[in-house]
N, C-alpha and C positions, 0 to 999 in steps of 0.2 A: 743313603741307607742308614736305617735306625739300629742299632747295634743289637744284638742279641738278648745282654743281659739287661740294659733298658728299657725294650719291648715287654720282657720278662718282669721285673719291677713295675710297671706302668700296669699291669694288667694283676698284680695284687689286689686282694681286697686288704683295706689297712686293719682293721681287727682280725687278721688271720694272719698277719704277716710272719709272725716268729714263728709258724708250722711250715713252712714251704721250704724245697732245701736251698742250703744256701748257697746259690748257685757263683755268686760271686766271690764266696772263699775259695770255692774248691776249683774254681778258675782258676785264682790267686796259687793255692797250693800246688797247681801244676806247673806255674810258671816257676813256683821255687826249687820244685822235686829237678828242674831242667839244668835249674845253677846248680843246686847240690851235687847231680852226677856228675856236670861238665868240672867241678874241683876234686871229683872224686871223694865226695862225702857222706853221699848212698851208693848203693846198687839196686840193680835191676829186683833182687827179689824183695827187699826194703820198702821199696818205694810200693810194687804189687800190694804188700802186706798194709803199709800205712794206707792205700789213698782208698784197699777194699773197705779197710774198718770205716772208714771217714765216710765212705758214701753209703754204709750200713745203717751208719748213725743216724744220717740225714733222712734216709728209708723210713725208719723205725720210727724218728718223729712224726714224720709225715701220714702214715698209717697207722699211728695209734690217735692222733688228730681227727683221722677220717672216721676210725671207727666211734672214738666217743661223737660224733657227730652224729653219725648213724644212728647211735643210740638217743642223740635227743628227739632228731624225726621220728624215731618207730616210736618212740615215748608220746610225742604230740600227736601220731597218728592212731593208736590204743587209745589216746582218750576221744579224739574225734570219734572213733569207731564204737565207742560206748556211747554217745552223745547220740549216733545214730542208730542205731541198736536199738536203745533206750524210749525213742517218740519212732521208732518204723511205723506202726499202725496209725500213727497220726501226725504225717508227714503234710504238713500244709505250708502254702510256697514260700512264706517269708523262712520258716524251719531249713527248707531247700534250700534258699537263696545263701541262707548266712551259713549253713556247710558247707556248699559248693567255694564261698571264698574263702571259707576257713583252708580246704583242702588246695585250694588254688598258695595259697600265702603257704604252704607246706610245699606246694613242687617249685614255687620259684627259691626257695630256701635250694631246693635239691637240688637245683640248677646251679646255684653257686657252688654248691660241695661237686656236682659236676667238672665245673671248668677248673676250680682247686685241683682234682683230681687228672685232669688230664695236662694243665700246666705243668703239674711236678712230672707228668710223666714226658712231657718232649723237653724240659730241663734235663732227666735223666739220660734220655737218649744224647742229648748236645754234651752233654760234659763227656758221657763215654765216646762218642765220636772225637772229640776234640784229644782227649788222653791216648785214643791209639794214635793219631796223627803226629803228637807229639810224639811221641816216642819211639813209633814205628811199633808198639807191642797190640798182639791181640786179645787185650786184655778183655775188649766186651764179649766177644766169644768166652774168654774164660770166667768171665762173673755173670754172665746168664745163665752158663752152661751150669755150674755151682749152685747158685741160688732159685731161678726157676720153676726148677722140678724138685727142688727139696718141701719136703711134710709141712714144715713148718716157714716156707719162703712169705716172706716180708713182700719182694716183687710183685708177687702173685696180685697182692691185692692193690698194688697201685697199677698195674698193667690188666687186672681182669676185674678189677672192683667188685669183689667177690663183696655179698650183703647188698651191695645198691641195688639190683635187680628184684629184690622183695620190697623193696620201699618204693619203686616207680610202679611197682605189680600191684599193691594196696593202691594208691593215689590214682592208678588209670582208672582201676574195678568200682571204688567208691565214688568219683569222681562222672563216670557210666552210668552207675546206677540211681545216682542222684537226678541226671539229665534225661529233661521231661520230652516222652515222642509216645504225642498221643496219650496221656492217659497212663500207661505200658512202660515198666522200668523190666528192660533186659541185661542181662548180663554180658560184659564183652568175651565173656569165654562163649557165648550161646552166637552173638554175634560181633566177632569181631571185627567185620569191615564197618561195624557201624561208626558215625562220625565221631570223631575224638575233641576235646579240651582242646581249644590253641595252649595251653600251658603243656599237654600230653604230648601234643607235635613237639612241641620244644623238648622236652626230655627225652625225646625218644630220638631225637636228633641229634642229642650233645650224647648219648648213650651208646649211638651208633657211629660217633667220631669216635670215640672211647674206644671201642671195640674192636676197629676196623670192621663193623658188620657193614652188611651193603646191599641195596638192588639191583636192579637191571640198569636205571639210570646212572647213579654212582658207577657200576662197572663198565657198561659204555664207557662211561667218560673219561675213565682212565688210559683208554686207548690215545684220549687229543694228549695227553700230558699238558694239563693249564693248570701251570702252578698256581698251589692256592695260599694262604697268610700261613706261616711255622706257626703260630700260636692262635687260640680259641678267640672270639668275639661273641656276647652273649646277643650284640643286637644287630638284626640285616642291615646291608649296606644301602643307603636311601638309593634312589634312583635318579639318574644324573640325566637330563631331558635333553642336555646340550650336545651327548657325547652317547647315548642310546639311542638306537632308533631301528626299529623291527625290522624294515624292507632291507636296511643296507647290511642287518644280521643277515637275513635271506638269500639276499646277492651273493655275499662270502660262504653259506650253505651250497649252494647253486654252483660258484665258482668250483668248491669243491666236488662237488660232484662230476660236473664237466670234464674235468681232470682228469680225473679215472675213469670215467668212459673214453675218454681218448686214451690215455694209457694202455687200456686192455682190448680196446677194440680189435686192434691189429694183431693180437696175438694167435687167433688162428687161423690167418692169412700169411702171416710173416715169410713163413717157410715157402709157400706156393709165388707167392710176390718176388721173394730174392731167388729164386727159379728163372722165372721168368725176366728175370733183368741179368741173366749170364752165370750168378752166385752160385754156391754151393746150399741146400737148404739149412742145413747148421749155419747160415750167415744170418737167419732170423735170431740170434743171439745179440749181435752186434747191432741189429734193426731195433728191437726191442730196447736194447739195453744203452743205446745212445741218448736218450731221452733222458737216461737215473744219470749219464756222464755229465749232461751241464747243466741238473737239477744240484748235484753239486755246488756247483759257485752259483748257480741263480737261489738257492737259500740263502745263502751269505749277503747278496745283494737286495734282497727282498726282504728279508730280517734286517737289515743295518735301515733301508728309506722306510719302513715303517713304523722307523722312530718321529718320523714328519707327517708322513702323509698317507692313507689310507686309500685313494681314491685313486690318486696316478698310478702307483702300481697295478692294480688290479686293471688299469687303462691301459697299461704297457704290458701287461701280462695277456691282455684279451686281443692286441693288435698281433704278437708276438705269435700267438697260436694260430690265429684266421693265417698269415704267412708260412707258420710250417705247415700245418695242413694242406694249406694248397700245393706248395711244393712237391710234399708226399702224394699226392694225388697225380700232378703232371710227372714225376720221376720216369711214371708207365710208356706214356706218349714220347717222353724226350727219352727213352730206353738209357736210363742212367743211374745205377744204385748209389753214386754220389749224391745225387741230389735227393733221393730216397733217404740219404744219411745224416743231411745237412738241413731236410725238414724236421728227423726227429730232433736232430739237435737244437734246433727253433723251439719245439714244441717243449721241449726240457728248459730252455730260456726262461719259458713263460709259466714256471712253475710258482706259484703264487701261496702253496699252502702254508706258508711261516707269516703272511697275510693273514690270511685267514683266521689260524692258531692264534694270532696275535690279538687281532679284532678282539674274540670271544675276550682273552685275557684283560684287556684293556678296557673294554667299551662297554661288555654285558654286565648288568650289576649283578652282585654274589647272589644274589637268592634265586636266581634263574640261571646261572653259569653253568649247574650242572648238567640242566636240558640243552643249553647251547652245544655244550663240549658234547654230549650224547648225540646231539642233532651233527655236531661235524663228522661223528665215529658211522653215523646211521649212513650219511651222506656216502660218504667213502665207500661204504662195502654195498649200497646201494649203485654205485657206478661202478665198482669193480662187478660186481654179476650182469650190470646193464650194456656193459660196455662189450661181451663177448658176445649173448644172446643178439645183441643189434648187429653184431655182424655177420650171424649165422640168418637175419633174416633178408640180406643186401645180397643177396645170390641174383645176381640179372646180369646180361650185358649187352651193353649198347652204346651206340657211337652218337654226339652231338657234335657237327662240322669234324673238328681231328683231336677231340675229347673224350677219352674211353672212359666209360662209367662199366663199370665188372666188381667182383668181390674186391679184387685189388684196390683198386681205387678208390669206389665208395665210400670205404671209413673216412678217410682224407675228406673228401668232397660235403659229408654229410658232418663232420665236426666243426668243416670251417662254417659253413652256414648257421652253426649251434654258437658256435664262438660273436659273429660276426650279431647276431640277433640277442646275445645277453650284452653285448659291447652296445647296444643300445639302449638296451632296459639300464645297466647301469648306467649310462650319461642321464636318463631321465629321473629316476628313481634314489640313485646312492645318493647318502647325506655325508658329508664328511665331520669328524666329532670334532666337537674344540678340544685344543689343546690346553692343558694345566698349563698355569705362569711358572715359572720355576720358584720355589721355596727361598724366600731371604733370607737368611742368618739372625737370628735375634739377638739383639746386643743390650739388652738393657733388662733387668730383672724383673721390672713390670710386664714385658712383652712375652715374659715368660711364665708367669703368671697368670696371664690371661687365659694364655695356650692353654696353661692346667686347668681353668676355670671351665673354659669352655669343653675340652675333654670331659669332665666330672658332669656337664650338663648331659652333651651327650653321650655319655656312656656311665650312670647310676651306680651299675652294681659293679666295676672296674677301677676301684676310687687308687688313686698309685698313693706312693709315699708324699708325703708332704715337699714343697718344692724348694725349702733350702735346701734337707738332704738330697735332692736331684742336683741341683747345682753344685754340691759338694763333692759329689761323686761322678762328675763328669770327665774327671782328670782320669778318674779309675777304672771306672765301666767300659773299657774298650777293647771289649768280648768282640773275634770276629774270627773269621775260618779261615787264617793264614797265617796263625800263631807261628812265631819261629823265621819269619819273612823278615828281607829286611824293609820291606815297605814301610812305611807311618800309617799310625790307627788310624786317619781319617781314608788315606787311599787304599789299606785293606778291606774296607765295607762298601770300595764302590764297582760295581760290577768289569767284568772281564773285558778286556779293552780287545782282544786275539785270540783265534782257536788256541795258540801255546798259552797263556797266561789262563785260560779257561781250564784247558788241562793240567795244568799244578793243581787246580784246586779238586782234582778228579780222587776221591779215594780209593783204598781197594775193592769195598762193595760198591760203589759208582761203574768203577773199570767191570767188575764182573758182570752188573748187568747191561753196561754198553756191550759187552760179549755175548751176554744171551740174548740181546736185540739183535745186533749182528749176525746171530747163527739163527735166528728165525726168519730173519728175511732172506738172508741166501738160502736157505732150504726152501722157502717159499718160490724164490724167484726160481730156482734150476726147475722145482714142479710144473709153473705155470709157463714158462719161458718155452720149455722142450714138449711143450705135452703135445704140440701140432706133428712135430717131427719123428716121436716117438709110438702117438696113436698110428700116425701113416705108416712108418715102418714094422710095427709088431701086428695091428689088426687092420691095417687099409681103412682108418675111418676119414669120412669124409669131413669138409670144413662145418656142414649143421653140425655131425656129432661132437666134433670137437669142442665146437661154441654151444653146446647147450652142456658139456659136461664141465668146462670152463664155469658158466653161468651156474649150474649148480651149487660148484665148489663155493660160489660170492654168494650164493641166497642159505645159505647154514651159516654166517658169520650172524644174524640177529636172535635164529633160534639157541643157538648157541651161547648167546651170553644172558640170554632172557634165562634158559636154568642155570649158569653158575653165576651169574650177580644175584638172583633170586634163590639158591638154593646153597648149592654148594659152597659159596663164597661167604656163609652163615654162618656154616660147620666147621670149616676147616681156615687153618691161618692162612695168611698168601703164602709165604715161605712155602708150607706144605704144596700147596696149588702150584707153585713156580716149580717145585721140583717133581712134580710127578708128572705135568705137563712135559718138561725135559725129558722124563724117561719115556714117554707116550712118544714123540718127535722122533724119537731114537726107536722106537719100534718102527714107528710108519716107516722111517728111513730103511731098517736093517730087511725090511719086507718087501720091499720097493726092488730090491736087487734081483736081478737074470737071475737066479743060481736053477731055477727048476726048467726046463725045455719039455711043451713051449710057452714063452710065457703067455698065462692070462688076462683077461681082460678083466675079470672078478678079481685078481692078486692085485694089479697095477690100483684100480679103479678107487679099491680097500684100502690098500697100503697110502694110496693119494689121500684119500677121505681122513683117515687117523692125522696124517702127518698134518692135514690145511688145518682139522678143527682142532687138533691138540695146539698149534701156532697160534691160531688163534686167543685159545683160550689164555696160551703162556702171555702173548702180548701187552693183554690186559692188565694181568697181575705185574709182569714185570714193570711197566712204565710207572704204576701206580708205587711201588715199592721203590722208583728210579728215581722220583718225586720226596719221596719223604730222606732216602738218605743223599740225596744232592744239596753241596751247600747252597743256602740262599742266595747266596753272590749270585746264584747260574739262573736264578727268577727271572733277570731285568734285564736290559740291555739288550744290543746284539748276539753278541756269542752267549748264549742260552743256553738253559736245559733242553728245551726242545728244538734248539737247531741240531746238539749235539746226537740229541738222538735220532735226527733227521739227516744229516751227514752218518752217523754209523750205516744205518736200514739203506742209505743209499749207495753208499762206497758198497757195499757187500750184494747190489741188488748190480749194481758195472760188473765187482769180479765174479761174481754167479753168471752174467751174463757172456763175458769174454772168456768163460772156461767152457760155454756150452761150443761156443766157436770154434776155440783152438780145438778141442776134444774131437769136433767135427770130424778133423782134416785126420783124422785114424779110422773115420769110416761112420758109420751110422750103428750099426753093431756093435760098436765098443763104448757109445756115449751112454747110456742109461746107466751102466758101472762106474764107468769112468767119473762121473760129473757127480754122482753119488759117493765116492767113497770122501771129500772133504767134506762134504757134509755131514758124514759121518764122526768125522774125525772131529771136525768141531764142536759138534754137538757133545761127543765125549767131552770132551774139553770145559765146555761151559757146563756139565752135573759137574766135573771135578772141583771148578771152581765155584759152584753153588755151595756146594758141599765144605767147600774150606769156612767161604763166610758165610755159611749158615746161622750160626747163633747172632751175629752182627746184622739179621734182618729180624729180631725180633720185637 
């Protein structure tokens, strides 16, 4: 792994280098402020005061750079604008041609004061990350909280690039108005879907990193959590022929999807099934919830082999599941809830999405990864609605020799046959990628050289420092997110070898939103988990109703992000979105409770509805926000970001499920309170802690 502050220097342009802040003194000066305390030669409020002014300084360079910058663009663009102005009435096409490149050689200028701009600003966030770490102080909560909202904040303009947005807004309009359709120059205010400048797509993309603005796709995607590079790239990533390939994307789409129609299929049978095998109906907690118990360690085991191989898992994953299913299916006939117990726990074996996840990370190239990750999140919540509705339409019974096919059953019988028929498509169809060589070690200053040469070809307007200073500074440069370890700079930048050595590197805004994932999927699960047992006991509805209200709850999860990645997620920061989605969850919650006799079917139905789509929506944001402040260590490897956060959603989705059980055995009348009030409590729990590190997700 490339260190931070070298990624950061490499991706300098070398005529701009003395504006950017310097990211590598004020590394330095933290490592000194740590000796000076440990002799007792600062203190705590000293140090506050010295390292605020320092990183003022750096601020104030960096956006007084940006704006004289500003002003040479808006300067080159007043006169193109007079130039066109000037021959409007007798605009003939070579006139057109050589404005159009005029204005073109202005937006890729912008493009670089772009990426200028958003480098200093995740330098910014990493040095503050790194100085609460150190020290244990919150001090980024205290220097955003200070400077942000001040008249005159420096901040403002390197995190909201206040002025850029008039200079992309002239380059789009005249840039439009120039580009011939038909005869007919319109205006992009008159229509703005009309087609844009490949240069216009560009700015409006490096504009929209800047911002965190986003659409439907972008916020889908936040749901797969696929970590993407800490720092900007101006050019796509080519396309790798060897290690892409559409059908075996499709397969791992598919895989997922399979998954959670098996997962949710049984859930409005669950109750009526552990009935009928001797159990108590609150044992569908346990039925359900056996599946999230050895998805558990089948993450762990399916993330660590798909560091080899992509193909055999997903072979072992697809034999794994034809086996529990059937098991779950015969359970009925051999009248035995252990073996009803033992197939969910098969079908949790063969839980394959850190596959999947991984696939897209690995194998999709960047310019398409965002549809892929969209297409995993679309998949998912498309088999979560598919998966109840198909079992509300398996209502039949009947006998084959001493083979019950019934509601019971069915799910089992009709999954393994889905399993059993993609276990073919994949033998025929998956490609498996080549694997990268590993990385040699350069030992000779020519081979380092080269490296730079060939970097500078591909990649133009990313020119780093010259490569003796590299070499020079390779004793120094070794920036990495476990300052204060006693590990060596080489084994601190290389990924997490154990869930525990993953979690050191876990900060307190990491911890809090592995809390607020954690408290969204048990609120989720105790909803969907109990809804069979709780619709029978308060309104007697039958297994259709259930599964078509089920399947409702999963067909709101697309509409649903189609306005807040298109709309909402425009206007408002995520921070804001994260926490008012918290307080929405905490409504549906507190409305969800018995207290009014008798209850209704409009209170439950309601209070259900708020709680699925405010989750929903919180999910998106949080994962996206769980991505940007997770150290990069947690990108690669096994023990991940998104296993972590796949192990939280799952331990929490076991205890939601074994508290719907135990709550059982006091009766049926007392679980809907009961099994609600830690969700409650949690959920409190997770705004308090949003609320702590709130300024630290800006």
């Amino acid at each position: 792994m490339v260190a931070f502050g070298k990624k950061l220097k490499e991706r300098q342009l070398q005529e701009w280098q003395g504006y950017y802040i310097n990211y590598k003194l004020m590394k330095k000066r933290v490592k000194q402020y740590n000796q000076q305390i440990e002799i007792g030669a600062l203190d705590r409020r000293q140090v506050l005061r010295d390292f605020s002014r320092m990183l003022d300084n750096q601020i104030e360079k960096t956006v007084l750079f940006l704006l004289e910058q500003q002003g040479v663009l808006s300067g080159r663009l007043s006169q193109l604008g007079e130039q066109h102005n000037s021959c409007q009435e007798q605009l003939d096409i070579a006139t057109i041609c050589e404005l159009r490149e005029a204005y073109r050689a202005v937006g890729h200028e912008l493009l670089k004061l772009l990426f200028f701009v958003e480098v200093n600003a995740i330098g910014i966030r990493k040095i503050l990350k790194k100085f609460d770490k150190r020290f244990g102080y919150r001090f980024t909560d205290y220097y955003v909280k200070t400077r942000a909202n001040h008249p005159y904040s420096q901040l403002q303009q390197v995190f909201k690039h206040v002025g850029i947005g008039a200079v992309v807004g002239a380059i789009s309009r005249n840039l439009g108005d120039l580009q011939e359709r038909q005869g007919s120059y319109l205006s992009i205010y008159d229509q703005p879907a009309l087609p844009q400048d490949p240069v216009v797509h560009s700015i409006k993309a490096a504009v929209d990193r800047l911002t965190n603005s986003t659409n439907f796709l972008n916020f889908l995607a936040q749901h797969a959590l696929i970590m993407q590079e800490e720092l900007p790239t101006p050019s796509l990533e080519p396309v790798d022929d060897n290690r892409y390939h559409f059908m075996s994307l499709l397969l791992n789409l598919a895989n997922t999807f399979l998954y959670m129609v098996n997962t949710y299929i049984i859930v409005p049978t669950a109750d009526n099934y552990s009935i009928s095998l001797g159990a108590a109906a609150t044992v569908c907690g346990i039925v359900i919830g056996a599946m999230a118990v050895a998805q558990v360690f089948s993450s762990v085991y399916f993330s660590a082999w798909s560091n080899k191989s992509y193909f055999k898992p997903l072979i072992f994953s697809s034999i794994v599941l034809i086996v529990g299913n059937t098991l779950y299916a015969l359970a009925y006939d051999l009248h035995s809830i252990w073996v009803l117990l033992i197939g969910r726990l098969f079908c949790g074996l063969g839980s394959a999405r850190a596959v999947n996840r991984r696939y897209i990370s690995d194998c999709v190239p960047l310019k398409i990864r965002m549809q892929a990750s969209a297409g995993f999140v679309s998949a998912s919540a498309l088999g979560m609605a598919c998966g109840p509705a198909l079992a509300g339409l398996l209502q039949t019974n009947f006998k084959v020799y001493k083979l019950t096919f019934n509601e019971d059953t069915l799910p089992g019988w009709v999954m393994a046959v889905a399993w059993l028929i993609y276990l073919v498509w994949l033998g025929i169809s998956f490609k498996e990628p080549s694997r990268e060589d590993p990385v040699k070690p350069e030992s000779t200053k020519d081979s380092v050289e080269n490296d730079a040469l060939e970097k500078g070809i591909r990649q133009p307007l990313l020119i780093g420092s010259n490569v003796n200073d590299k070499v020079q500074d390779d004793d120094d440069d070794d920036d990495n997110e476990n300052d204060g370890s006693d590990e060596a700079p080489h084994e601190s930048r290389r990924a997490a070898t154990s869930i525990a050595s993953a979690y050191r590197l876990l900060t307190p805004s990491v911890k809090v939103q592995l809390l607020i994932y954690f408290m969204l999927k048990y609120a989720m699960e105790i909803l969907l988990s109990e809804s069979s047992v709780i619709t029978s006991y308060y309104f007697k509805w039958s297994t259709s109703t259930v599964a078509i209200f089920l399947a409702a709850l999963g067909l709101t999860v697309l509409p649903v992000n189609i306005f807040v990645g298109s709309y909402v997620s425009n206007i408002f920061q995520e921070r804001q979105i994260l926490l008012a989605s918290e307080i929405l969850v905490l409504l549906g919650i507190i409305f969800s409770f018995n207290v009014i006799i008798p209850y209704s079917v409009a209170q439950y139905v309601c209070s259900g509805l708020v709680m699925f789509v405010a989750a929903e929506v919180l999910e998106g944001v949080n994962l996206s926000l769980l991505s940007r402040v997770m150290s990069s260590r947690l990108s690669q490897g096994t023990y991940n970001g998104g296993l972590l956060s796949t192990e939280a959603g799952t331990i929490a989705r076991v205890i939601a499920d074994a508290t719907i059980t135990l709550v059982g055995y006091l009766g049926e009348k007392r679980l809907l309170n009961y099994t609600l009030i830690p969700s409650l409590l949690i959920c409190i729990g997770s705004i308090a802690a949003t609320c702590f590190t709130y300024n630290s997700l800006y």
